[in-house]
VMD Tcl script that draws the C-alpha trace (Angstrom):
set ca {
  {0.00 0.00 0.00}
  {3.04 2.44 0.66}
  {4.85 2.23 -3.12}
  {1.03 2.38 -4.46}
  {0.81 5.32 -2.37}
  {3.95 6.86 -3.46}
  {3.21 6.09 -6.86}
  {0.35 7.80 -6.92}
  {1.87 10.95 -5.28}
  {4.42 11.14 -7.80}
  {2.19 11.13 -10.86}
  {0.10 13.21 -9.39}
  {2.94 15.65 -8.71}
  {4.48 14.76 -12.42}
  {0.89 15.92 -13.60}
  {0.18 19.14 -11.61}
  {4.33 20.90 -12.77}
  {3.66 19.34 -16.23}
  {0.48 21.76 -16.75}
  {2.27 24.49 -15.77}
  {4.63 24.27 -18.44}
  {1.86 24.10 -21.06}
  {0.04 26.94 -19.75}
  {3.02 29.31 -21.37}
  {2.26 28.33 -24.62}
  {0.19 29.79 -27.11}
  {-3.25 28.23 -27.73}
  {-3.18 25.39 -30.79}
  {-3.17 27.01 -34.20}
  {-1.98 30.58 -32.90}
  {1.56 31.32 -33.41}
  {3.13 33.59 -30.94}
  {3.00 36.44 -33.89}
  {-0.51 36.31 -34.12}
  {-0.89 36.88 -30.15}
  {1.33 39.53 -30.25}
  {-1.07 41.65 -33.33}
  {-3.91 40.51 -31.46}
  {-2.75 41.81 -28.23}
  {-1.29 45.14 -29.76}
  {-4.67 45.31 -31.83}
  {-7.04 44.96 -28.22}
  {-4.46 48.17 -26.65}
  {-5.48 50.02 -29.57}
  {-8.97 49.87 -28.77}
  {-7.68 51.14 -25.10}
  {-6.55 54.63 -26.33}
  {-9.93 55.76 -27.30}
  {-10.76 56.18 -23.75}
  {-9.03 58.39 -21.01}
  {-7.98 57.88 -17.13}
  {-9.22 55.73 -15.04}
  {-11.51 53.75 -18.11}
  {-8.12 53.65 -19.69}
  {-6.13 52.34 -17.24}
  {-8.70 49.82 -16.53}
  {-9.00 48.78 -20.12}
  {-5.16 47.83 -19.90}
  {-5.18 46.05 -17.19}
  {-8.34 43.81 -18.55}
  {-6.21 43.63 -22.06}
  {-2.83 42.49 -20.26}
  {-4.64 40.62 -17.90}
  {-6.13 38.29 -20.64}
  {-2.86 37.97 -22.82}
  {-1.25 37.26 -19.53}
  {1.43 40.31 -20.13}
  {1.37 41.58 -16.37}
}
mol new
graphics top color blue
foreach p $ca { graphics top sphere $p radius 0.5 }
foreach p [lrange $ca 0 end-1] q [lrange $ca 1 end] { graphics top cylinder $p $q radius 0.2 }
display resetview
């Protein structure tokens, strides 16, 4: 019961650092160029507004291309 038990926490250990690693990579069938027009192209969008609604709107936009 012990090595099934150690087993276990290792692949579950394995499992949990492994999706970390695939979390920094672009989605499937978006290159990292495309994120980078598509995050330059949602700031744009950003400038129309002013202060606070601004700042807010760049936060949301570097919040979701996970540039913070």
């Amino acid at each position: 019961m012990t090595k099934l038990m150690t087993v276990l926490t290792a692949g579950a250990l394995a499992l949990a650092t492994s999706c970390a690693v695939f979390a920094d990579e672009p989605p499937k069938g978006q290159s990292q160029e495309q994120q980078d027009k598509d995050y330059i192209a949602a700031l744009k969008k950003c400038d129309a507004l002013a202060g606070a609604q601004k700042q807010q709107c760049v936060d949301d936009v570097n919040k979701k291309f996970g540039r913070m």
